[in-house]
Biopython code that builds the backbone (N, CA, C, O; Angstrom):
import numpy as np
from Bio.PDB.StructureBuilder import StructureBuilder

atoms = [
    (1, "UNK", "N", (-93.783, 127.007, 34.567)),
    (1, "UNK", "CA", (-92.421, 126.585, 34.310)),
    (1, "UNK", "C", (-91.480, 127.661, 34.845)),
    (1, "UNK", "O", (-91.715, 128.834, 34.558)),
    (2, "UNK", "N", (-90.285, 127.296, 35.710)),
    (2, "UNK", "CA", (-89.446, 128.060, 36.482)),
    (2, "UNK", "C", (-88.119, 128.944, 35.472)),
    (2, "UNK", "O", (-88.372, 129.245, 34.305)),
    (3, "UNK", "N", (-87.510, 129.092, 35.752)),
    (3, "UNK", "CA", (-86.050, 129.743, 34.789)),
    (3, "UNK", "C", (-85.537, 128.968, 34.951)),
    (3, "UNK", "O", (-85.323, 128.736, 33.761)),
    (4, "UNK", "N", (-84.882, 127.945, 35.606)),
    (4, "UNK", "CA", (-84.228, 126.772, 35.315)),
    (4, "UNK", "C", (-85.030, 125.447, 34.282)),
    (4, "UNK", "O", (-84.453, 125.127, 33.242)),
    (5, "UNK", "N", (-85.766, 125.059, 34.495)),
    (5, "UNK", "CA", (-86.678, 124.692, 33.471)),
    (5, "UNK", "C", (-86.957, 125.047, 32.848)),
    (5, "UNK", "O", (-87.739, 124.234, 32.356)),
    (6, "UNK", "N", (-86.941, 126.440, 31.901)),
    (6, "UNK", "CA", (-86.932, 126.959, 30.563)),
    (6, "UNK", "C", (-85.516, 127.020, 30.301)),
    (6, "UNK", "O", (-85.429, 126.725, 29.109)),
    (7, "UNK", "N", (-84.098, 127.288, 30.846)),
    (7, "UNK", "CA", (-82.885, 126.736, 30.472)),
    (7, "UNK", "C", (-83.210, 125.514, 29.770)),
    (7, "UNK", "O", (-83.226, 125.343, 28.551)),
    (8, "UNK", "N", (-83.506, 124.558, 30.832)),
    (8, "UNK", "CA", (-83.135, 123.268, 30.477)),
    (8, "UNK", "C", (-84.124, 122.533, 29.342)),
    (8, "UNK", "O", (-83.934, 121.388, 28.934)),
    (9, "UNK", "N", (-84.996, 123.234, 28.996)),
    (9, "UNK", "CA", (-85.681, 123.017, 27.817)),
    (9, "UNK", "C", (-85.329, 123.204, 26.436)),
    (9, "UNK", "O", (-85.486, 122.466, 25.464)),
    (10, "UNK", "N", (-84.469, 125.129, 26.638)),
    (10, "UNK", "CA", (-83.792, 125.580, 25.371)),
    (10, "UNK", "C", (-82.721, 124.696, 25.060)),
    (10, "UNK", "O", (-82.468, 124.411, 23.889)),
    (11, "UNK", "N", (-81.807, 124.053, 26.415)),
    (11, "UNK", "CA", (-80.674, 123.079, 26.008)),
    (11, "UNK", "C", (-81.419, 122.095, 25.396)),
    (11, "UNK", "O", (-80.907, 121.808, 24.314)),
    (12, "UNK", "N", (-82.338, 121.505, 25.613)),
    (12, "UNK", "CA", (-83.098, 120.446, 25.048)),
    (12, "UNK", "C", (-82.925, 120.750, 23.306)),
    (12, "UNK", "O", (-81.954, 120.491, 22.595)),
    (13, "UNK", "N", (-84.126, 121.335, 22.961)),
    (13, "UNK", "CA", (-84.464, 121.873, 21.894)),
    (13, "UNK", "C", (-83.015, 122.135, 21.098)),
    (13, "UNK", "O", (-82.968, 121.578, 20.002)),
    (14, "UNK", "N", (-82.048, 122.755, 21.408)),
    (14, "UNK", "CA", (-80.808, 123.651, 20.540)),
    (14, "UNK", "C", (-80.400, 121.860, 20.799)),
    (14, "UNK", "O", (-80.519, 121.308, 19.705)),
    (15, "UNK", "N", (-80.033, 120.993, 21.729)),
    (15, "UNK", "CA", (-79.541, 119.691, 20.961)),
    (15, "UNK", "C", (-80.171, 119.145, 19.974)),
    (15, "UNK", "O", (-79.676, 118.760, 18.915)),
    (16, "UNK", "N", (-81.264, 119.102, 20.301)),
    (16, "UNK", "CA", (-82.008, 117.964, 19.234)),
    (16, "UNK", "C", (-81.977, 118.537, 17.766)),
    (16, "UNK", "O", (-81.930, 117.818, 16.768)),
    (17, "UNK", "N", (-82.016, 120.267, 17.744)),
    (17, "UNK", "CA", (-81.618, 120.922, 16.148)),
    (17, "UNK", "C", (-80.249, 120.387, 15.729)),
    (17, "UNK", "O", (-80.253, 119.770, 14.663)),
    (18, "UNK", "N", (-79.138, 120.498, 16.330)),
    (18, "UNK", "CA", (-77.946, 120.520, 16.406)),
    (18, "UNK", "C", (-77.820, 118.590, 15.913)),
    (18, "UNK", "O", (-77.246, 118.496, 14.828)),
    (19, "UNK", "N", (-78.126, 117.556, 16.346)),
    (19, "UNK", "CA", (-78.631, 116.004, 16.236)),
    (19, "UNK", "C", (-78.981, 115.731, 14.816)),
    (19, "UNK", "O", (-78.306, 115.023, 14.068)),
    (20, "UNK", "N", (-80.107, 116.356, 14.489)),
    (20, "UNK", "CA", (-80.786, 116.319, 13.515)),
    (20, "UNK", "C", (-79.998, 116.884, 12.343)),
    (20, "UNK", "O", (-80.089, 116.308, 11.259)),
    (21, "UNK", "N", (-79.115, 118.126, 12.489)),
    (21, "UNK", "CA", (-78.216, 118.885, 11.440)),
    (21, "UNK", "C", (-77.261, 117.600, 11.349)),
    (21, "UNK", "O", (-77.209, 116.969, 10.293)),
    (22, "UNK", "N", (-76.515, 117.223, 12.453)),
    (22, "UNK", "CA", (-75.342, 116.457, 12.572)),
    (22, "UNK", "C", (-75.502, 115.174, 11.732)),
    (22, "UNK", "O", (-74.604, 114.654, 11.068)),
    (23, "UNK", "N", (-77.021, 114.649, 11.878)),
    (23, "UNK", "CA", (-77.189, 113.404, 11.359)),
    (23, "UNK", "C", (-77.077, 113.486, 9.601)),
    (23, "UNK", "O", (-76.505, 112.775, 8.775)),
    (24, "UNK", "N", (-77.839, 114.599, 9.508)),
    (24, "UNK", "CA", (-78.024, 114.725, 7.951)),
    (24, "UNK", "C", (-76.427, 115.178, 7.208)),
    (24, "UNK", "O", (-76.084, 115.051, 6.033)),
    (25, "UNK", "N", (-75.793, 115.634, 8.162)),
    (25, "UNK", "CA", (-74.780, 116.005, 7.265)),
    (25, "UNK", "C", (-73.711, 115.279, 6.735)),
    (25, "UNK", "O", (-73.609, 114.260, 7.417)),
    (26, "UNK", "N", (-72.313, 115.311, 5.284)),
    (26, "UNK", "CA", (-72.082, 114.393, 5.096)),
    (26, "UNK", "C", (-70.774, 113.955, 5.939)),
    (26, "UNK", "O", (-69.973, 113.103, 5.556)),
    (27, "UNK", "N", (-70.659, 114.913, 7.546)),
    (27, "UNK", "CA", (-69.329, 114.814, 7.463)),
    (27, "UNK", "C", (-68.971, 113.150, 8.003)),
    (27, "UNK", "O", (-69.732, 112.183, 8.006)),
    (28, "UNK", "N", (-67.770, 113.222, 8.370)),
    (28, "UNK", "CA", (-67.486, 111.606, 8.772)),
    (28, "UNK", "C", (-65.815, 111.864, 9.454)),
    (28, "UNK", "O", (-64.998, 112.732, 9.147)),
    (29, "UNK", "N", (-65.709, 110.753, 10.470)),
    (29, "UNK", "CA", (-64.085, 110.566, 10.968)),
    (29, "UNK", "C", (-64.777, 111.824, 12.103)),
    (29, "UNK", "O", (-65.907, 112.145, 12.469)),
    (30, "UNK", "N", (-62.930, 112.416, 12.465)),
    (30, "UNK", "CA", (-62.835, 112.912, 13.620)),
    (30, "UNK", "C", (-63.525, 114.150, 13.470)),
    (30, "UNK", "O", (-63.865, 114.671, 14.532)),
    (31, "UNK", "N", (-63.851, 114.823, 12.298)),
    (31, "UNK", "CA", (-64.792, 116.081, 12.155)),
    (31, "UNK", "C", (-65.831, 115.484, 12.515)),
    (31, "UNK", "O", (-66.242, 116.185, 13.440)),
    (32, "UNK", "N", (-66.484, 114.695, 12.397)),
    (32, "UNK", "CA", (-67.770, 113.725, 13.024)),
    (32, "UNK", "C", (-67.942, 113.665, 14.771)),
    (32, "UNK", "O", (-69.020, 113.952, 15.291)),
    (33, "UNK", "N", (-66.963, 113.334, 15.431)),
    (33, "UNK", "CA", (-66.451, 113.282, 16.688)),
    (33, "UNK", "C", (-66.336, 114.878, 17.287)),
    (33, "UNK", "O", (-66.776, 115.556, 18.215)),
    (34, "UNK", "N", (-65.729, 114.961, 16.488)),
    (34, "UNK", "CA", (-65.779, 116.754, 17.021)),
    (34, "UNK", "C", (-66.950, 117.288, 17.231)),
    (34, "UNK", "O", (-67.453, 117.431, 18.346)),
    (35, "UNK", "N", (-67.459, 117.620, 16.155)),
    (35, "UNK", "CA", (-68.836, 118.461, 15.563)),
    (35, "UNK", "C", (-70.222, 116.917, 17.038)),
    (35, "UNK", "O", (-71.206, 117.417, 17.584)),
    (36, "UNK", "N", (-70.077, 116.235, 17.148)),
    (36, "UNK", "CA", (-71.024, 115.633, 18.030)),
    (36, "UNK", "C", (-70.569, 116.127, 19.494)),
    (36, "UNK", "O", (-71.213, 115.957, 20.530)),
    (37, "UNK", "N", (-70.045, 116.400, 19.440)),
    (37, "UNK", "CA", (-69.589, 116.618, 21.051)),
    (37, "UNK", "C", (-70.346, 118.206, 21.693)),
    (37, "UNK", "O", (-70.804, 118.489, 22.800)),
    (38, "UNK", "N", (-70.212, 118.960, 20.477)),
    (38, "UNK", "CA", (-71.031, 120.129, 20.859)),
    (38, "UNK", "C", (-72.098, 119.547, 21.114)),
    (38, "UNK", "O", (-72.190, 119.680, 22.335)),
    (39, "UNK", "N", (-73.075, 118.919, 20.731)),
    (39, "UNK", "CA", (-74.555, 118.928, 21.504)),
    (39, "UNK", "C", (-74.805, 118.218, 22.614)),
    (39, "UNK", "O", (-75.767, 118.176, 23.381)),
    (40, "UNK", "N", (-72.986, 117.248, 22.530)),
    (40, "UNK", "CA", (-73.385, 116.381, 23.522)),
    (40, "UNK", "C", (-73.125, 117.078, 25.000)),
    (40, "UNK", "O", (-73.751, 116.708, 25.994)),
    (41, "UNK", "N", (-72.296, 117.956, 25.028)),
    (41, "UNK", "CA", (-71.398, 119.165, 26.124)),
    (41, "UNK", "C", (-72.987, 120.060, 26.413)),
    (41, "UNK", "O", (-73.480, 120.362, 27.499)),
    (42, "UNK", "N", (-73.651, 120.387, 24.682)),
    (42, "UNK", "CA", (-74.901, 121.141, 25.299)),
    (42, "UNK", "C", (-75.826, 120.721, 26.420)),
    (42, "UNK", "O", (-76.166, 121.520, 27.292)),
    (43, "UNK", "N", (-76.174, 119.637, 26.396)),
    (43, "UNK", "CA", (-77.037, 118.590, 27.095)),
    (43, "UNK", "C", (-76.600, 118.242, 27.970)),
    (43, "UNK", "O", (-77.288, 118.330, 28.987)),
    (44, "UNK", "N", (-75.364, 117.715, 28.067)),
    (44, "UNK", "CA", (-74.965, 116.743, 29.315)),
    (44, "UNK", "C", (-73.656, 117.227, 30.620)),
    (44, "UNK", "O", (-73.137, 116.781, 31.643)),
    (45, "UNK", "N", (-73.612, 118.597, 29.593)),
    (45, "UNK", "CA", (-72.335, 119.270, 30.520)),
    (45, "UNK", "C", (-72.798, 118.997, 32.027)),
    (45, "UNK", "O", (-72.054, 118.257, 32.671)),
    (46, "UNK", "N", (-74.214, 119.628, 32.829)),
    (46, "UNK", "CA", (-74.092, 119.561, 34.094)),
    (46, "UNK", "C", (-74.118, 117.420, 34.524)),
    (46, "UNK", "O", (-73.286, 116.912, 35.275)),
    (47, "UNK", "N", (-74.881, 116.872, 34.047)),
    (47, "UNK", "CA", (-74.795, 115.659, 34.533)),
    (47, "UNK", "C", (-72.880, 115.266, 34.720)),
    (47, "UNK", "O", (-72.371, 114.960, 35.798)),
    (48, "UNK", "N", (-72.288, 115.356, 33.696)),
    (48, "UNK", "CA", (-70.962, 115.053, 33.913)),
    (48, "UNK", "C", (-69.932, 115.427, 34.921)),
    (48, "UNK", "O", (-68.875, 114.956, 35.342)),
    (49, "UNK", "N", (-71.109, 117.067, 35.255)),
    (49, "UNK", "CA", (-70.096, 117.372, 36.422)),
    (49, "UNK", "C", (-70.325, 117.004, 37.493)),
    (49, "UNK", "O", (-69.434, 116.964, 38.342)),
    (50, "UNK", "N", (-71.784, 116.575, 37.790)),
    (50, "UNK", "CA", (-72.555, 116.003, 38.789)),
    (50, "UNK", "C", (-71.630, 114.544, 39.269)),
    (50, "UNK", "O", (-71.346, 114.270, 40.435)),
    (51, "UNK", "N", (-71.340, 113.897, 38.315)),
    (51, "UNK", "CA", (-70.769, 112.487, 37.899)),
    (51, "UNK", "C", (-69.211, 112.579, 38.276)),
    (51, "UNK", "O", (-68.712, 111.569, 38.772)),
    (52, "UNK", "N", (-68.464, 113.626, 38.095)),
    (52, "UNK", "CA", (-67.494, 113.778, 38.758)),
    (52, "UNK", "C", (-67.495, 114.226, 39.676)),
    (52, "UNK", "O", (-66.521, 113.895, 40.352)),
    (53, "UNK", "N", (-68.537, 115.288, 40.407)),
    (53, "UNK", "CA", (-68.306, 115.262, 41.821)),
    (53, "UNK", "C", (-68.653, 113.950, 42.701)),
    (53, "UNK", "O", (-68.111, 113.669, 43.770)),
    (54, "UNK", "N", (-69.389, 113.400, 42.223)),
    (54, "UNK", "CA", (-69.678, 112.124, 42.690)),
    (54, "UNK", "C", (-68.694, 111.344, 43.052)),
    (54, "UNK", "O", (-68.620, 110.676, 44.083)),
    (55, "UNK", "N", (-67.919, 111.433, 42.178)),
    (55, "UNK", "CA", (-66.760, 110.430, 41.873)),
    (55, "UNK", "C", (-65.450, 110.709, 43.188)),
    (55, "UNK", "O", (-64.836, 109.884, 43.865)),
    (56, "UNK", "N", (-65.399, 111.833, 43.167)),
    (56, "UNK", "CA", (-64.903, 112.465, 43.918)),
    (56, "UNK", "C", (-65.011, 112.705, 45.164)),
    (56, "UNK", "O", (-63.983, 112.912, 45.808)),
    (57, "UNK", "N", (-66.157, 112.732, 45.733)),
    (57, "UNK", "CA", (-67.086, 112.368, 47.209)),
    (57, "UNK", "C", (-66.969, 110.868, 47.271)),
    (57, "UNK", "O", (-67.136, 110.480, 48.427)),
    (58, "UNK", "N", (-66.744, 109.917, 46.439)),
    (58, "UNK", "CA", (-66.636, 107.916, 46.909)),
    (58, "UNK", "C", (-68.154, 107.736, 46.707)),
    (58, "UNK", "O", (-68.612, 106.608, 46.891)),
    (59, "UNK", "N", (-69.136, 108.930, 46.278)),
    (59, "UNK", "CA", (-70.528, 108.185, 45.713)),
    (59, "UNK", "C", (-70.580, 108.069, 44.366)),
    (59, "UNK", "O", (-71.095, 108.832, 43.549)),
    (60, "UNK", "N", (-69.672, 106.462, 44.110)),
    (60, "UNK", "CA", (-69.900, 106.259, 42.583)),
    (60, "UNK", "C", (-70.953, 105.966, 41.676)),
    (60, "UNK", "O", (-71.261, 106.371, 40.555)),
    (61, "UNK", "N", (-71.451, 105.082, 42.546)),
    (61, "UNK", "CA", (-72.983, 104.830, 41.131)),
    (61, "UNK", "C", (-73.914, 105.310, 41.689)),
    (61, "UNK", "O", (-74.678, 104.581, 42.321)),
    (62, "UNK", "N", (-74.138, 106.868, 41.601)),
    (62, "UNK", "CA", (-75.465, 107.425, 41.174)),
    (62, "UNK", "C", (-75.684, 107.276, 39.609)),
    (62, "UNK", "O", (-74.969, 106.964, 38.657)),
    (63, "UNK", "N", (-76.706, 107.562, 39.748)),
    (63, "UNK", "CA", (-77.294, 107.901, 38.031)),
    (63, "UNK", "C", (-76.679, 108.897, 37.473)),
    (63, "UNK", "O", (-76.534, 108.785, 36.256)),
    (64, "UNK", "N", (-76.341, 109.673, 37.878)),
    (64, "UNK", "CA", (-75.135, 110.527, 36.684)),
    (64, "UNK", "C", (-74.103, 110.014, 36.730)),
    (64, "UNK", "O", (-73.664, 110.183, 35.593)),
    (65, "UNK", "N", (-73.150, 109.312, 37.457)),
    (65, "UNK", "CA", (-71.985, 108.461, 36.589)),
    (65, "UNK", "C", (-72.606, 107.275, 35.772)),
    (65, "UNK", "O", (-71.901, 106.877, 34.845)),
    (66, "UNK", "N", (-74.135, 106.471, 36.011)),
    (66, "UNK", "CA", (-74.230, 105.448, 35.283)),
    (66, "UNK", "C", (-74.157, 106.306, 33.688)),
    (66, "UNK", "O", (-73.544, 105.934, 32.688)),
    (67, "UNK", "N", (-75.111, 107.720, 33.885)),
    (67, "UNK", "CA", (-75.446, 108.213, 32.490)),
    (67, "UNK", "C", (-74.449, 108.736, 32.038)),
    (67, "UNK", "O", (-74.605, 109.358, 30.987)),
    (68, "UNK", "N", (-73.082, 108.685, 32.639)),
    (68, "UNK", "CA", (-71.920, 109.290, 31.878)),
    (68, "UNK", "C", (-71.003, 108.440, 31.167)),
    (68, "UNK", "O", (-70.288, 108.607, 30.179)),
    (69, "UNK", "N", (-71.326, 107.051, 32.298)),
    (69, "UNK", "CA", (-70.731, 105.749, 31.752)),
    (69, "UNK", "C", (-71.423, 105.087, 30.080)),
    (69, "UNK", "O", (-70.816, 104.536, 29.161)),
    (70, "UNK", "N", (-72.518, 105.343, 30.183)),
    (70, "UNK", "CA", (-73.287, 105.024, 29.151)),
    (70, "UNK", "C", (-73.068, 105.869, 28.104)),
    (70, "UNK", "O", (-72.397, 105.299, 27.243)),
    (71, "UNK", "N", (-73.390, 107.135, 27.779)),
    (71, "UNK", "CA", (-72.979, 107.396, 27.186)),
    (71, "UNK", "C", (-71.720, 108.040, 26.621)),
    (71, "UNK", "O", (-71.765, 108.708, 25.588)),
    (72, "UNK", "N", (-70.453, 107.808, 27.391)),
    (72, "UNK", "CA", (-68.911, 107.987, 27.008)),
    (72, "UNK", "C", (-68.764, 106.571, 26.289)),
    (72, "UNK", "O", (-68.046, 106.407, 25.303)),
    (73, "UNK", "N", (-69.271, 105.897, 26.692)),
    (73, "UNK", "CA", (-69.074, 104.339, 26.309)),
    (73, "UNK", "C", (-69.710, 104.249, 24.700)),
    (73, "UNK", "O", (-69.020, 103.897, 23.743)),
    (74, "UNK", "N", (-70.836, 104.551, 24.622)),
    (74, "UNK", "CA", (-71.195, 104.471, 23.268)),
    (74, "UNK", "C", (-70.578, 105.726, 22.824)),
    (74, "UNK", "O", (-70.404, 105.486, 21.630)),
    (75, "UNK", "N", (-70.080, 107.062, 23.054)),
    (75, "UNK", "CA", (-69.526, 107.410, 21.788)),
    (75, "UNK", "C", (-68.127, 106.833, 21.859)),
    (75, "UNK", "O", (-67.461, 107.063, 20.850)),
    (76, "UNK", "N", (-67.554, 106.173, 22.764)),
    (76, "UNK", "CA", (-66.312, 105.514, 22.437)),
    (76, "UNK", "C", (-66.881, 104.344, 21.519)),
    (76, "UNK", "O", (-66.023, 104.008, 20.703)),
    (77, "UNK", "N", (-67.668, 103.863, 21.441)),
    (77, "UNK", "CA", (-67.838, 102.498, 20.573)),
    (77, "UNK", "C", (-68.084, 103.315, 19.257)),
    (77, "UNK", "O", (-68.268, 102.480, 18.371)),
    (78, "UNK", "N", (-68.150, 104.328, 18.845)),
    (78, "UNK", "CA", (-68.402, 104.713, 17.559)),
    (78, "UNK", "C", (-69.996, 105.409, 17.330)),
    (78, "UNK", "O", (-70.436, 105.898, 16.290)),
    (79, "UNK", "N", (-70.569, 105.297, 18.441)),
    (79, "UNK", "CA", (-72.065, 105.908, 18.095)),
    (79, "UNK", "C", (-72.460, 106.793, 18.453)),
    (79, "UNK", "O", (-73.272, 106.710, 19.375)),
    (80, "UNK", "N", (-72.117, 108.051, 17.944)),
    (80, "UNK", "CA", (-72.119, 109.561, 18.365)),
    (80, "UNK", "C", (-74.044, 109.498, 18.468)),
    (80, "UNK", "O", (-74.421, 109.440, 19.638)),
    (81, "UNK", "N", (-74.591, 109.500, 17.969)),
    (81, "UNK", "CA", (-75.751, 110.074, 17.774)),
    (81, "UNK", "C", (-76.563, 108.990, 18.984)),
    (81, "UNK", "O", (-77.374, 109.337, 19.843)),
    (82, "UNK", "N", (-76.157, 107.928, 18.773)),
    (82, "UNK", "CA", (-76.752, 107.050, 20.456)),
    (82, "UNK", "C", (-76.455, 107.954, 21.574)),
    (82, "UNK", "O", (-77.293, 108.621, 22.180)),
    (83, "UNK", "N", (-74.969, 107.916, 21.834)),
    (83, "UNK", "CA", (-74.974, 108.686, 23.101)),
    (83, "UNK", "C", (-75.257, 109.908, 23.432)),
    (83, "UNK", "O", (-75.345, 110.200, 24.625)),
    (84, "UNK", "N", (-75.464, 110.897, 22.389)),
    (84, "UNK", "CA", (-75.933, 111.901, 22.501)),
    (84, "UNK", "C", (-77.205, 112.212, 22.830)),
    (84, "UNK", "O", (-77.498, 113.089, 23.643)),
    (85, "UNK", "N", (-78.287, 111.270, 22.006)),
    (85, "UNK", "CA", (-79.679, 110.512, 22.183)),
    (85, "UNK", "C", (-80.039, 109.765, 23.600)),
    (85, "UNK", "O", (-81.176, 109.856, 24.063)),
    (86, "UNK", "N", (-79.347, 109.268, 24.043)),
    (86, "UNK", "CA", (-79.405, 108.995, 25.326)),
    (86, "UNK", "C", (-79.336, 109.736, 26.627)),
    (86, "UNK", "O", (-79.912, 109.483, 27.686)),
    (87, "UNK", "N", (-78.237, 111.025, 26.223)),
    (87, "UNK", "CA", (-78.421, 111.938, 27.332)),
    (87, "UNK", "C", (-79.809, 112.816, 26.690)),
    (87, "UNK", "O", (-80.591, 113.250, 27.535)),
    (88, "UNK", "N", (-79.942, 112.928, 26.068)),
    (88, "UNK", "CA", (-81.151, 114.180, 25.465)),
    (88, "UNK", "C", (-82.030, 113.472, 26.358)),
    (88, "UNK", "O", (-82.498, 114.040, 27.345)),
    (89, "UNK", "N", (-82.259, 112.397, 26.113)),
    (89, "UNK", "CA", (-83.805, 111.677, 26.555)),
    (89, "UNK", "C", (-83.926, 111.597, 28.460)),
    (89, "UNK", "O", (-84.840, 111.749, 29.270)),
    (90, "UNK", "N", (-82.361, 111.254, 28.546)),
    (90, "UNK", "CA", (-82.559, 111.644, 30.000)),
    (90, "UNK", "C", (-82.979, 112.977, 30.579)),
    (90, "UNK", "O", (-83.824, 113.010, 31.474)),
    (91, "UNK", "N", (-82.503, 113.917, 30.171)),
    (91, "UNK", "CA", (-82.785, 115.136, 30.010)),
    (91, "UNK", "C", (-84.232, 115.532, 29.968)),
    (91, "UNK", "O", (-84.744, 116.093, 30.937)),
    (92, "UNK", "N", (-84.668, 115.356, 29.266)),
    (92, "UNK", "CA", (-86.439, 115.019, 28.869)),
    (92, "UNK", "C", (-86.773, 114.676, 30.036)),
    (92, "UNK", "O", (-87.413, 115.485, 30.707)),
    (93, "UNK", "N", (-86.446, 113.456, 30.559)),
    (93, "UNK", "CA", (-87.075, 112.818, 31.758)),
    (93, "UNK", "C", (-86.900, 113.538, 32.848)),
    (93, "UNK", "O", (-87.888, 113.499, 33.580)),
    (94, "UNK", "N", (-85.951, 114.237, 33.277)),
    (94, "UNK", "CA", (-85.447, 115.182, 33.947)),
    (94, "UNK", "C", (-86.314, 116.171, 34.120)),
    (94, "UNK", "O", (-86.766, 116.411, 35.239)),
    (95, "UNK", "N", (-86.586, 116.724, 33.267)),
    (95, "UNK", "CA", (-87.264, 117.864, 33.086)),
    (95, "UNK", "C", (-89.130, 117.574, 33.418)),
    (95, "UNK", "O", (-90.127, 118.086, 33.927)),
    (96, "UNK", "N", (-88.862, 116.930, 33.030)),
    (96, "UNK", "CA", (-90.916, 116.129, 33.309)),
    (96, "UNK", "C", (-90.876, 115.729, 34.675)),
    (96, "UNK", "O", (-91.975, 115.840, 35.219)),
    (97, "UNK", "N", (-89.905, 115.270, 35.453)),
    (97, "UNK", "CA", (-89.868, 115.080, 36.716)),
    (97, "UNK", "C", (-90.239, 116.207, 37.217)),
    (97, "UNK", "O", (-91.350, 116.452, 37.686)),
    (98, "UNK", "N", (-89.134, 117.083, 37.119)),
    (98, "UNK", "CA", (-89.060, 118.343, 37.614)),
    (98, "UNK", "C", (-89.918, 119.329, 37.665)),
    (98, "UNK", "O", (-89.935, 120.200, 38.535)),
    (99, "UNK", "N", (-90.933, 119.197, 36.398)),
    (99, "UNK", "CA", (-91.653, 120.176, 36.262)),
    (99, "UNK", "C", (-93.470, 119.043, 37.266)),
    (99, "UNK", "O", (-94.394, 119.558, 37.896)),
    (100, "UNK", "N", (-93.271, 117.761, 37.001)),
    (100, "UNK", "CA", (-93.869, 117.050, 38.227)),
    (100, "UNK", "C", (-94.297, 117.145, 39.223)),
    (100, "UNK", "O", (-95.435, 117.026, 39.676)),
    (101, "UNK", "N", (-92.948, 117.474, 39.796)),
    (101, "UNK", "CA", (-92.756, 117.853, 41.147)),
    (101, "UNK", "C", (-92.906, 119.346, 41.580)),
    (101, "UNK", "O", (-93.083, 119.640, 42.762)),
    (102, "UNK", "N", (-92.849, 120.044, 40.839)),
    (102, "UNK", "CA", (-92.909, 121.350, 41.423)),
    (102, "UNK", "C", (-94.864, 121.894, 41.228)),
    (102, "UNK", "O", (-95.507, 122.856, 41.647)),
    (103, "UNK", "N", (-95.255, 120.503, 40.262)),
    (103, "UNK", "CA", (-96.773, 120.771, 40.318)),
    (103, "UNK", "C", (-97.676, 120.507, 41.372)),
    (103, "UNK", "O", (-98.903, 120.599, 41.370)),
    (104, "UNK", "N", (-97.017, 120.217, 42.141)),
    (104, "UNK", "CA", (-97.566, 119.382, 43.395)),
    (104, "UNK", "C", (-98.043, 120.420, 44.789)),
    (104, "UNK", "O", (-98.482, 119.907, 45.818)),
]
sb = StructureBuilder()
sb.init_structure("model")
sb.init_model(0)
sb.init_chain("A")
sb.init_seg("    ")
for serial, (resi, resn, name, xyz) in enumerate(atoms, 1):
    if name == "N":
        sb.init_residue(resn, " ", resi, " ")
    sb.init_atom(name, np.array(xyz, "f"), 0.0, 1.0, " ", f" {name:<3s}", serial, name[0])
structure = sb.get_structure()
């Protein structure tokens, strides 16, 4: 496993603690919104920027604007812990690719 792939593992891991705290706890409303966004910024900060450079170059639908669309969309619908869950898992997949490919 490389230094970028142990980054992107610890981001892994520190979301899914951070998920798991968030879920259990009693807060609710915009402290809810707030407090989710940290794990979601942990996880998904580079895809988003990926997704805006994209956006920005006229290559709109790669897979990082679909995965930014998806999940901005569900935490706009109210489901912090979906969209947050959704980038984690991409992430995951990401990372198993990656570490895939470099086994080769």
């Amino acid at each position: 496993m490389n230094r970028k792939q142990k980054k992107v593992l610890a981001r892994i891991m520190l979301a899914a603690v951070l998920i798991v705290a968030l879920e259990l706890s009693p807060v609710m409303g915009r402290m809810k919104f707030f407090l989710f966004m940290i794990p979601y910024l942990v996880i998904g900060y580079d895809i988003l920027k990926k997704a805006c450079r994209g956006v920005l170059n006229r290559q709109v639908f790669d897979e990082n604007f679909l995965m930014a669309a998806a999940t901005v969309g569900a935490i706009a619908l109210g489901e912090y812990t979906e969209g947050v869950a959704v980038m984690l898992f991409y992430q995951i997949g990401e990372l198993f690719q990656s570490y895939a490919v470099g086994k080769r």
